[in-house]
C-alpha positions, 0 to 999 in steps of 0.5 A, a space after each residue: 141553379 149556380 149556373 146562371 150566377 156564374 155566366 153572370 158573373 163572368 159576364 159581370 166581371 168581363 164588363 168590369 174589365 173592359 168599362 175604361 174602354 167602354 165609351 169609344 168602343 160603343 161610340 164606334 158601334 153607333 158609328 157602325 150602326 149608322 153606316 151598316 146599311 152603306 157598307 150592305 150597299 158597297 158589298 153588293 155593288 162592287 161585289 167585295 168581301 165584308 171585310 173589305 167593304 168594311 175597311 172602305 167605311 172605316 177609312 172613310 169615317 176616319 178621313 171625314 169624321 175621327 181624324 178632324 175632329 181629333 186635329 180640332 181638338 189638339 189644335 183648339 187646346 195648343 191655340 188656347 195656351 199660346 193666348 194665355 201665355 201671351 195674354 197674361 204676364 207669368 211673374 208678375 203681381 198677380 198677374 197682370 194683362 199684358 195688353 192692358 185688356 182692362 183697361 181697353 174694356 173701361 176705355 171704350 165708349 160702350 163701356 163708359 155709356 153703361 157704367 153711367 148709367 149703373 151709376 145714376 142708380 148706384 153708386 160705382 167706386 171705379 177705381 176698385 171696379 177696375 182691380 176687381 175686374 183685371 183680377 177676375 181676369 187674370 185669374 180666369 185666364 190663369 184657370 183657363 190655362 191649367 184647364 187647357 194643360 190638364 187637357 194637352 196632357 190628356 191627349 195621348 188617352 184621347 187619341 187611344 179612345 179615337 183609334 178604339 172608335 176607329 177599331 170597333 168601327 171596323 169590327 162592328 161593321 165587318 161582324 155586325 150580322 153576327 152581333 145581331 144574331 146573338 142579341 136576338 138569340 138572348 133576346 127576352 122578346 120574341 122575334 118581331 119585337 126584337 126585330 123592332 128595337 134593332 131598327 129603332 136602335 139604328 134609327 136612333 144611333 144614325 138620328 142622333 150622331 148626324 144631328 149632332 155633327 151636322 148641325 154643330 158642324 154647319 155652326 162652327 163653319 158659319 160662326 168662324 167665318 163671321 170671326 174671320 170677317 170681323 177680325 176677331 182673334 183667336 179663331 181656331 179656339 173660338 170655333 172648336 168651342 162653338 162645335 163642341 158646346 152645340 152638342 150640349 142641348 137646350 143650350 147649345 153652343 148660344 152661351 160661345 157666340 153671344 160671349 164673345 159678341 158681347 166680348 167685342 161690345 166691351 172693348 168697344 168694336 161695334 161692328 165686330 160685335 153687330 156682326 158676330 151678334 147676327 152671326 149668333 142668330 144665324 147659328 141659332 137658326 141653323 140649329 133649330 133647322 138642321 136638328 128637326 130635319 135630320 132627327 125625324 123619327 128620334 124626336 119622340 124624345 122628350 127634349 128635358 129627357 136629351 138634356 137630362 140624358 145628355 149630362 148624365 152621359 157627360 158624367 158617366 162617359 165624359 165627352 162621348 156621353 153627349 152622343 151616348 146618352 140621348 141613344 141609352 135614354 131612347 133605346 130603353 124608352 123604346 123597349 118599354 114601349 115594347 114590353 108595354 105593348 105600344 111600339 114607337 112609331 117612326 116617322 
């Protein structure tokens, strides 16, 4: 009778001891699950070990995948606090712009042509105007700087998390049929519908992941050329946030693209904001395009339920809880279908 509580509460403590790492290790499982199949099919066709094969795979992902999107990260952050310091006078009352950003935004037509109009309808002190607005700016820039310092000295724990994904990449991959043959032995179904939430599983794990970095690759390529054409500075910081906010759903990366449009309007560079403002639609289309078409089967998901998974990944797992979450949402969707009798269907 004692013995089911003591296996679970050393499994229970086991958890306990390994939740810091818990993130990127399952990160590195939905990697594995999604190249599972590829590394079946090296094996056979060179005719190596699981080990070997495995080693070939996780190099691979780690070359295309990890490494990039670690060198983005680090650069995006070093890129943001070079602007900062440049943008902003450390010393000075409280904090002036040192490029008179203000005072470009109240100069420019575009900007005039809109507080003319707020004025014929209420009245506009703009002298006030103006120091609310170079406060709000220094301030924000000042927050955005600390943020991205906050960030920098995160780095070595991201780094640890990316070499954990990297390591339970490979092990998952090289011992993947082992861990299959276990859950299935603690299965509480039987074998076919055990055999079902695997394949959905992995169905979910590959749709999710390659939506994801597909689409918010395919994004930030576009946008960061558009910024490139137009002149905009700050190209580096502007396209990690563009990949990374596509993650977020419902909203997506729209909120980036569309600020910094607007941003160009402001200060007055109407070709620059026309470009970026149609660079933003196309961005939005390559969205609705690439997700559909590589999620498929996954779409059974209810969108408010990605969204609503998605934050509380966030919450609980931080950045990789934007991939973790959907799955956890569609996995336990599935295996109540399961328990209730009515197994998904995979299109």
């Amino acid at each position: 009778m004692a013995r089911p509580f003591f296996l679970l509460g050393v499994f229970g403590l086991f958890t306990w001891m390994l939740l810091p790492f818990l993130a990127p290790i399952c990160l590195g499982a939905v990697f594995a699950a999604v190249c599972f199949p590829y590394r079946l099919a090296l094996q056979k066709k060179l005719k190596i070990g699981a080990s070997f094969s495995s080693i070939l795979i996780t190099l691979f992902v780690s070359v295309i995948v990890i490494l990039p999107l670690t060198f983005i990260v680090i650069s995006a952050v070093q890129t943001g606090i070079q602007e900062i310091r440049l943008t902003v006078q450390q010393g000075a009352p409280s904090g002036v712009v040192l490029p008179g950003l203000s005072e470009r935004i109240f100069s420019s037509s575009n900007t005039k042509k809109i507080l003319s109009t707020i004025s014929q309808y209420y009245p506009i002190n703009l002298d006030q105007l103006r120091d609310t607005v170079k406060g709000l700016l220094s301030t924000a820039a000042l927050s955005i700087g600390n943020w991205l310092t906050v960030i920098l000295s995160g780095i070595p724990g991201a780094l640890l998390s990316a070499v954990l994904v990297v390591m339970g990449l490979f092990f998952f991959l090289q011992d993947g049929e082992r861990a299959l043959k276990l859950l299935r032995r603690i299965s509480v179904f039987d074998n076919q519908d055990t055999q079902e939430i695997l394949k959905y599983s992995q169905h979910m794990c590959r749709s999710v992941l390659l939506a994801m970095l597909a689409s918010g690759a395919a994004q930030a390529v576009t946008f960061s050329i558009a910024c490139m054409i137009a002149g905009v500075a700050g190209t580096v910081l502007i396209t990690a946030s563009v990949f990374f906010t596509s993650f977020l759903p419902l909203v997506g990366s729209a909120p980036v693209t569309l600020g910094v449009a607007t941003f160009q309007f402001l200060l007055g560079n109407n070709e620059a904001g026309i470009i970026l403002l149609i660079a933003a639609g196309v961005v939005s289309a390559l969205d609705n395009f690439i997700r559909p078409m590589v999620i498929k089967g996954a779409g059974d998901l209810h969108p408010m339920l990605t969204f609503l998974s998605a934050l509380g990944g966030m919450k609980l797992f931080g950045v990789t809880g934007v991939f973790l979450g959907p799955i956890v949402a569609g996995i336990s969707i599935v295996i109540l279908q399961v328990h209730l009798g009515t197994p998904p269907r995979r299109r």
